[in-house]
C-alpha positions as CSV (number, residue, x, y, z in Angstrom):
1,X,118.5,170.2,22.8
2,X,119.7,171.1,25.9
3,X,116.7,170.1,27.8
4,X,117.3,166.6,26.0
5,X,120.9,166.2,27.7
6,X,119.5,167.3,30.8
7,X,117.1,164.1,30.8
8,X,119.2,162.2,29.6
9,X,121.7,163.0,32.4
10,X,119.2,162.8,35.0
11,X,118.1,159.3,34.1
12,X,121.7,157.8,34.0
13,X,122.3,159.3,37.6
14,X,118.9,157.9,38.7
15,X,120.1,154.3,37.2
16,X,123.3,154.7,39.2
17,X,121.7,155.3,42.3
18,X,119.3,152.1,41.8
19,X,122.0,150.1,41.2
20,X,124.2,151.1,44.4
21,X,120.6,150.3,46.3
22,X,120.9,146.3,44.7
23,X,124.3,145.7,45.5
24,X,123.6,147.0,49.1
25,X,120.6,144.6,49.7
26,X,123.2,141.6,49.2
27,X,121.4,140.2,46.2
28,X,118.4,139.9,44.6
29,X,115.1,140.0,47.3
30,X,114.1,136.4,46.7
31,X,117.6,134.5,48.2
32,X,117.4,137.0,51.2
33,X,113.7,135.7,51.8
34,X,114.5,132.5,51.3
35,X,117.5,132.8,53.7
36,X,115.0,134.1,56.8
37,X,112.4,131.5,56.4
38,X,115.4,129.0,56.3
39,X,116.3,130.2,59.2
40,X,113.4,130.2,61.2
41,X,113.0,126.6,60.4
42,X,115.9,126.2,61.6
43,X,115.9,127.0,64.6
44,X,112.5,125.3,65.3
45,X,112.5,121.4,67.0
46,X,111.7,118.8,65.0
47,X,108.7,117.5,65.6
48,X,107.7,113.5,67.2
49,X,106.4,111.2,65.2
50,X,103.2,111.8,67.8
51,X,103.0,114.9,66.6
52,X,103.4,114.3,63.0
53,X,100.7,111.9,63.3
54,X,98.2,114.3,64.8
55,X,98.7,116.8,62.1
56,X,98.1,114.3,59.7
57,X,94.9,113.8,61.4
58,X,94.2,117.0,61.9
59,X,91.9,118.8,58.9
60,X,94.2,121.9,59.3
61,X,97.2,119.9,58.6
62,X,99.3,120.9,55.5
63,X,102.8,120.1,54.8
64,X,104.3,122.8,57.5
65,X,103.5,121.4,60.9
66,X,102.4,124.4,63.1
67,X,104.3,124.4,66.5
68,X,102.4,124.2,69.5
69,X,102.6,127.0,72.4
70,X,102.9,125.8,75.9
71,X,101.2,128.3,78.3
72,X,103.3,130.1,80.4
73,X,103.7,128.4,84.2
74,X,104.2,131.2,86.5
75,X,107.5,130.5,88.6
76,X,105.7,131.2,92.0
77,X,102.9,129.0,91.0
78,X,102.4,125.3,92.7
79,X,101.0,122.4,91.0
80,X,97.5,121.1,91.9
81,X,97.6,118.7,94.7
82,X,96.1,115.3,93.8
83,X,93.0,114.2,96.1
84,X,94.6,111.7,98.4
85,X,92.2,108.9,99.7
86,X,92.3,106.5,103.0
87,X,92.6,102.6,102.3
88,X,89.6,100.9,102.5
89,X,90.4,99.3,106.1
90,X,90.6,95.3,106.2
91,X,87.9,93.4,107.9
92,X,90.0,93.2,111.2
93,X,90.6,96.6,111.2
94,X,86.8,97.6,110.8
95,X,85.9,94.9,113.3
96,X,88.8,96.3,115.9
97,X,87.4,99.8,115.6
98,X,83.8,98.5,116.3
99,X,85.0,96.5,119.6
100,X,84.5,97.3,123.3
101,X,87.4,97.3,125.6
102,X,86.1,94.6,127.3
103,X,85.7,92.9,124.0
104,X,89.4,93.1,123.1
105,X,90.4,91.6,126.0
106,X,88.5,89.2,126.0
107,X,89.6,88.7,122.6
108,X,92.8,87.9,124.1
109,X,92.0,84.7,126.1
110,X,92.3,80.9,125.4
111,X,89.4,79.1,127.5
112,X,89.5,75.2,128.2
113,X,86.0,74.3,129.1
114,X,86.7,70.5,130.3
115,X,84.3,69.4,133.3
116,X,81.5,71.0,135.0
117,X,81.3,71.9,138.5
118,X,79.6,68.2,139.3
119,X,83.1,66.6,138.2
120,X,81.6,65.6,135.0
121,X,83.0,65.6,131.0
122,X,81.4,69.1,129.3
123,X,80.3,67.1,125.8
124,X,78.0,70.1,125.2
125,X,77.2,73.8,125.3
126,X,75.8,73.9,129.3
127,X,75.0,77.0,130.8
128,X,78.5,78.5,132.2
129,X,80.2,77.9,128.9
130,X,76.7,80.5,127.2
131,X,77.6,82.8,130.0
132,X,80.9,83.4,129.5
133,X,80.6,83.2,125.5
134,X,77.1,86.1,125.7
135,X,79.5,88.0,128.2
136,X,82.8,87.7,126.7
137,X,84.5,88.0,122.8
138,X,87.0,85.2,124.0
139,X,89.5,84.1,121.3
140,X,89.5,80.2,121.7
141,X,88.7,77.7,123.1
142,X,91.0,74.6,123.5
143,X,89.5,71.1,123.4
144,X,90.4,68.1,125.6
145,X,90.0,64.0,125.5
146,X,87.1,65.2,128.1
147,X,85.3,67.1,125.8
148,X,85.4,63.9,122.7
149,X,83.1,61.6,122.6
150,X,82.0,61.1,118.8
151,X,82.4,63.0,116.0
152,X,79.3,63.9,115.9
153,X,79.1,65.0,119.3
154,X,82.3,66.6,119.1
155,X,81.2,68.5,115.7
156,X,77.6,69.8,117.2
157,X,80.1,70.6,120.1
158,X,82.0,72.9,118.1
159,X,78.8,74.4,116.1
160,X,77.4,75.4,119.6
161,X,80.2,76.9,120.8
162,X,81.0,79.2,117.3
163,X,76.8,80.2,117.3
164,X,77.8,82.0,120.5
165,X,80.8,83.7,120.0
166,X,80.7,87.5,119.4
167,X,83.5,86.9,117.0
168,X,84.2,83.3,115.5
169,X,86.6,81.5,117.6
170,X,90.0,79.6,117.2
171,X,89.2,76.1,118.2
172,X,92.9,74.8,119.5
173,X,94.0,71.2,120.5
174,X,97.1,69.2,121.7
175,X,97.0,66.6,118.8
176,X,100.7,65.5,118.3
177,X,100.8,62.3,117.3
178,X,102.4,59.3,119.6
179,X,101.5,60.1,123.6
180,X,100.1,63.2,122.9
181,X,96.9,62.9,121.6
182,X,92.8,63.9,122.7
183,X,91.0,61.6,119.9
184,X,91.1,58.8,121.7
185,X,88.1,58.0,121.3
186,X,87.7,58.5,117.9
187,X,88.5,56.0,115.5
188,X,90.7,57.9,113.5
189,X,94.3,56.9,112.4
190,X,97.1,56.3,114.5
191,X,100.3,58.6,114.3
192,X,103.5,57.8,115.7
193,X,105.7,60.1,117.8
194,X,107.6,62.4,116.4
195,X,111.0,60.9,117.4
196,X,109.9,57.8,115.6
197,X,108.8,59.7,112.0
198,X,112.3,61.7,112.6
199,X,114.3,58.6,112.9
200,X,112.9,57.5,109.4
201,X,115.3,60.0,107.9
202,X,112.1,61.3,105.4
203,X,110.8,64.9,106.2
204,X,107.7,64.0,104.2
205,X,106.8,61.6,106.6
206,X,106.3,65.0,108.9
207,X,104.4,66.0,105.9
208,X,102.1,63.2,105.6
209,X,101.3,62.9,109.9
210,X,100.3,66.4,109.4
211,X,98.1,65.9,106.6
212,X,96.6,63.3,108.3
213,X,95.9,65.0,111.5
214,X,94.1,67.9,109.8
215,X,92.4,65.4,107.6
216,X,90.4,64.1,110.4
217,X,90.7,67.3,112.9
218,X,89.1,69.5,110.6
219,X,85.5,68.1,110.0
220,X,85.5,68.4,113.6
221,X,85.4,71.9,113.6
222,X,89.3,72.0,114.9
223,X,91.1,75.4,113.0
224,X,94.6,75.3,115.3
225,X,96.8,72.3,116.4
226,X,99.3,73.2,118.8
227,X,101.4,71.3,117.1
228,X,104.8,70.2,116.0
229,X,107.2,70.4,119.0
230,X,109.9,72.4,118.0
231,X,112.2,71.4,120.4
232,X,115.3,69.3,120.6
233,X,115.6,66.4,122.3
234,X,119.3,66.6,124.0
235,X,118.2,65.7,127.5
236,X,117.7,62.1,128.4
237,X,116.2,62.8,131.4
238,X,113.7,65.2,130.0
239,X,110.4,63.0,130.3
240,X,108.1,65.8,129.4
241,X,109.8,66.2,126.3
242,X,111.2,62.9,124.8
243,X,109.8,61.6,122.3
244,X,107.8,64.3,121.3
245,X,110.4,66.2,119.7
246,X,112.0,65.0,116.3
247,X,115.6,64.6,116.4
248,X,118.2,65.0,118.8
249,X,119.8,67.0,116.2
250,X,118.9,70.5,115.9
251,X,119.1,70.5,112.2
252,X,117.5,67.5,111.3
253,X,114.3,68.6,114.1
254,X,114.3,72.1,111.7
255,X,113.3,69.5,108.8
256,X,110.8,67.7,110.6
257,X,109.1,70.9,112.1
258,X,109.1,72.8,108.7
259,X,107.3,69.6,106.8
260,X,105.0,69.5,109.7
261,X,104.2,72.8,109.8
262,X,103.1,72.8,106.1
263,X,101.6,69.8,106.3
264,X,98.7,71.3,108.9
265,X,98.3,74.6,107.2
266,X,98.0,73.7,103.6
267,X,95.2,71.9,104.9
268,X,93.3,74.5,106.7
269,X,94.9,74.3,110.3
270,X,97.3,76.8,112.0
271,X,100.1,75.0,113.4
272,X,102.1,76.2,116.6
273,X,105.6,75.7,117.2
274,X,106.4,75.1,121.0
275,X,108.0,75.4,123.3
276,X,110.3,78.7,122.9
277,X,112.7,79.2,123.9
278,X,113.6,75.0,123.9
279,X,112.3,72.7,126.8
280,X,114.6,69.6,125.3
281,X,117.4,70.4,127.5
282,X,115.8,70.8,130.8
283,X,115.1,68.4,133.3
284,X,112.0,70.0,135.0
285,X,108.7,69.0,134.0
286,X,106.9,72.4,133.5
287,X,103.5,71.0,134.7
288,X,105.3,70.6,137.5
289,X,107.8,73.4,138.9
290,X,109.4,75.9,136.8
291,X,111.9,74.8,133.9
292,X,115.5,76.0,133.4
293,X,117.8,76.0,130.9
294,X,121.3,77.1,131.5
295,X,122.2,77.6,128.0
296,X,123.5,81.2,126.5
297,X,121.7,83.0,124.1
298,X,124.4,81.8,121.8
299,X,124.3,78.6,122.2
300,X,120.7,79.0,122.2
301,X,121.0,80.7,118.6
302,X,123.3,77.8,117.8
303,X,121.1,74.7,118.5
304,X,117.5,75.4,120.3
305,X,116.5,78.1,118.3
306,X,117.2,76.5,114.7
307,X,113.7,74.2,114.7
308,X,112.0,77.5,115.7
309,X,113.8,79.9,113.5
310,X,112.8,77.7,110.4
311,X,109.5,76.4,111.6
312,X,108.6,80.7,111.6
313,X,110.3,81.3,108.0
314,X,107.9,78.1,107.1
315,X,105.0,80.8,107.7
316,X,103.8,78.7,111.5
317,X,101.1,81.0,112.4
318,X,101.3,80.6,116.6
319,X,104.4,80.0,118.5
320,X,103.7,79.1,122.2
321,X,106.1,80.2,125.0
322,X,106.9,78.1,127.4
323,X,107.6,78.4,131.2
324,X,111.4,77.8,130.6
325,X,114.0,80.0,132.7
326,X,117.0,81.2,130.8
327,X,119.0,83.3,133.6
328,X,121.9,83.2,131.1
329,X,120.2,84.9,129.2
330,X,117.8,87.3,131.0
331,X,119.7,87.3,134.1
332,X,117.1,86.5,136.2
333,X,114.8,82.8,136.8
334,X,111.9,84.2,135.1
335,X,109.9,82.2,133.3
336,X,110.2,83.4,128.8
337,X,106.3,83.6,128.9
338,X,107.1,86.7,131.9
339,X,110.3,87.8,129.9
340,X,110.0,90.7,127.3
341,X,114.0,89.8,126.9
342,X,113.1,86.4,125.6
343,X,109.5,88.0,124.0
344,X,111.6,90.4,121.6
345,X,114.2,87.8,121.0
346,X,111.2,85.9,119.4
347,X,109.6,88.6,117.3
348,X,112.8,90.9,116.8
349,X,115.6,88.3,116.1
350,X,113.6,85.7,114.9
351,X,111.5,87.7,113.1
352,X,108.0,85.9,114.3
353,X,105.4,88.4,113.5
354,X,102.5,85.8,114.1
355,X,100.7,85.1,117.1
356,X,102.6,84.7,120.1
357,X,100.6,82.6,123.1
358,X,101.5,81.3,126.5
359,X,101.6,78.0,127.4
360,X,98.8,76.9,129.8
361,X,98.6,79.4,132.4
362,X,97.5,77.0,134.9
363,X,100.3,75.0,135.4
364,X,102.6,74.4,138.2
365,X,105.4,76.2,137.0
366,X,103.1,79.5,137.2
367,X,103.4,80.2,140.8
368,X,101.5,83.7,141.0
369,X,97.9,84.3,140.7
370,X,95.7,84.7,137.4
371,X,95.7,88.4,137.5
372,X,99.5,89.1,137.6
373,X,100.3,86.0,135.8
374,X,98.0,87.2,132.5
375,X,99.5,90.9,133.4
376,X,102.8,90.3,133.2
377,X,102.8,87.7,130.0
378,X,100.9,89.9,128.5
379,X,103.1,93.0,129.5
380,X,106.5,90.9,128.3
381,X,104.3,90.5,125.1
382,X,102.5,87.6,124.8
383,X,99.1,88.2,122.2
384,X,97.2,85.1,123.9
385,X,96.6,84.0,127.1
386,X,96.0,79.9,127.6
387,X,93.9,78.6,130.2
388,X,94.2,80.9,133.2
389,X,93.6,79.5,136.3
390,X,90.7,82.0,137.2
391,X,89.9,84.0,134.2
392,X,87.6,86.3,135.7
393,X,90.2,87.5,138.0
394,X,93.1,87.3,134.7
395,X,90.4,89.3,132.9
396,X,90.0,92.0,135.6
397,X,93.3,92.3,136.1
398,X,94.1,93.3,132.8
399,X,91.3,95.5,132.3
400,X,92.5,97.5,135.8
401,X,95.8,97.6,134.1
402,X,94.5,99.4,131.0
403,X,93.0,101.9,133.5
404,X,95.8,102.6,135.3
405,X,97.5,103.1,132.1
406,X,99.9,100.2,132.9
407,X,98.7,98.3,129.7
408,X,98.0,101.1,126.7
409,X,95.7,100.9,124.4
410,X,97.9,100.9,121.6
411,X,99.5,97.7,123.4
412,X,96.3,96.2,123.8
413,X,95.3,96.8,119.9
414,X,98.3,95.9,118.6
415,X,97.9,92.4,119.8
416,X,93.8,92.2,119.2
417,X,94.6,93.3,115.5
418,X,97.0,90.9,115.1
419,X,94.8,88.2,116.7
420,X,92.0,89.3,113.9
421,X,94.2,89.7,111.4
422,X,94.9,85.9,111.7
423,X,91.4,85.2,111.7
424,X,90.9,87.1,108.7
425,X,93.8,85.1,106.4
426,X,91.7,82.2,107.5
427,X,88.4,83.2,106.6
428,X,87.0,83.4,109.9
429,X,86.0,87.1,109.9
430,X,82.3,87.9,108.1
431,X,82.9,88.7,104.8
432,X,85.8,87.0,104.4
């Protein structure tokens, strides 16, 4: 009996002691496990609907989506470097790193070729002309009235003289309608000066003279008209100017040059705007004896330059630069195609970055030889030089400069590649 009670305490006492244990524990053992899984959930991110479409995909799927682990990026660790690659270089660029030096400069030259040394018309390819084209990687050649016969002399002409070239040439000439014109003998239509299409009041009659012009220029082989005059006519006693310009009006000349321009290259020719930086208000002929204008570079900016200024945002690929003086401006009576003043006024304020040529080298407002005269347009910043008097001397001369380090080489590419580059938008180069 007494052993009974003792049980019978002991297992009350043992009852107590589980009971303490429950309270304890919070509750029963199933809402505390509940309550930690809840709370790892928690404090897991949701996952993206990318995510939950994958591990729907996935064979292991299952309604818990199992996070992914992100390796561990050391902090002192850099990421792989991408391979970087050169771009493939352009045409010009490939055919500028294959040229010669003498090739480049030759590239920068403008040739006339217009009678032998008997005095007579060169209507073919003679034997100087192969010389000088097997020798030299000239840039152009410029056609004259002398050289024009037929068209089909003029086009087999042409086809002789591109067969030769090391590099496919610009073939340039002076066809502005009115008094300036080669094609006389041609029997092609008649345009009339510029002043007269400018009085009509109609831009797109520039348009349509343009047009025209390339229409029949371009079977001919002809790539580059030198061509429209940018220049405004405010001198009436400027013969070599007159008519040739457009308007007396600076504004109304900018219309006439822009439709001009487009006219010509939307049908396959470059045009040039001439003659920067205005030869409308002077009253020397610059055949002749240097030109001089004695306007500021304001008033410049105001009138001369508008025609120009629009004829370059019209996308003219050449702008020629005359022998004009502009002492007001450079503070000095040197010629613009000597002046790097008047040279970065063109491509810096302007904003041309096309080809920049000189007028013809040989004319009588040029009164130093071929060798300083190429030298120093070229040194001001002139790309092309037209017609030198001599251009075996013009070409030695710059060659002795870019020896004596006068002339860089970076100069000298700078203006080839840009000369190329030209050639390549208009399908010139191989592989264009």
């Amino acid at each position: 009996m007494i052993l009974q009670k003792r049980l019978y305490t002991f297992f009350l006492l043992a009852m107590l002691v589980l009971s303490s244990a429950c309270v304890s524990n919070g509750g029963n053992s199933s809402d505390a496990s509940n309550a930690n899984i809840n709370t790892v959930y928690a404090a897991e991110p949701s996952a993206t609907p990318a995510a939950e479409s994958a591990a729907a995909a996935s064979p292991r799927s299952s309604s818990t989506t199992v996070p992914t682990e992100t390796p561990a990026t050391s902090a002192t660790s850099s990421p792989t470097p991408s391979p970087t690659t050169s771009p493939t270089p352009s045409p010009a660029e490939q055919l500028l790193a294959s040229m010669t030096l003498d090739d480049k400069i030759s590239q920068l030259f403008f040739l006339a070729f217009r009678q032998d040394a008997n005095g007579a018309n060169i209507t073919e390819v003679n034997g100087e002309i192969r010389g000088v084209l097997e020798n030299h990687a000239i840039g152009g050649v410029i056609l004259f009235s002398e050289n024009i016969e037929t068209k089909e002399q003029t086009q087999k002409y042409v086809s002789g003289l591109q067969a030769l070239a090391k590099i496919p040439l610009f073939i340039g000439i002076d066809e502005e309608g009115g008094r300036v014109l080669r094609t006389s003998a041609l029997d092609v239509p008649r345009i009339p000066a510029a002043l007269k299409i400018g009085a009509s009041g109609d831009p797109r009659n520039a348009y349509d003279a343009a047009q025209t012009i390339a229409g029949y220029l371009s079977p001919l082989g002809v790539n580059l008209d030198f061509a429209p005059v940018a220049d405004v006519f405010t001198n009436p006693d400027n013969t070599v100017i007159g008519d040739r310009a457009f308007s007396t009006d600076a504004d109304t000349a900018a219309g006439f040059v822009v439709q001009f321009v487009a006219g010509l290259q939307d049908n396959g020719l470059s045009a040039c705007l001439k003659h920067f930086p205005g030869h409308g208000d002077t009253a020397t002929d610059s055949h002749y004896g240097l030109a001089e204008t004695d306007r500021t570079l304001d008033e410049l900016t105001a009138r001369e330059f508008i025609p120009f200024e629009k004829g370059i945002d019209a996308g003219a690929d050449f702008v020629m630069v005359g022998h004009i003086a502009a002492p007001l401006v450079t503070g000095n009576d040197d010629p613009a195609t000597f002046s790097p003043l008047m040279m970065s006024i063109l491509r810096d304020t302007l904003g041309f970055g096309g080809v920049i040529i000189t007028d013809s080298l040989q004319m009588g407002a040029v009164s130093v030889t071929s060798g300083e005269a190429a030298v120093r347009a070229f040194s001001a910043g002139a790309d092309m030089l037209l017609m030198p008097d001599d251009f075996d001397e013009a070409f030695t001369a710059i060659k002795d400069a870019v020896d004596d380090e006068k002339i860089s080489i970076e100069r000298l590419d700078q203006s080839v590649l840009r000369i190329l580059e030209l050639k390549e938008k208009k399908g010139m180069l191989a592989g264009d």
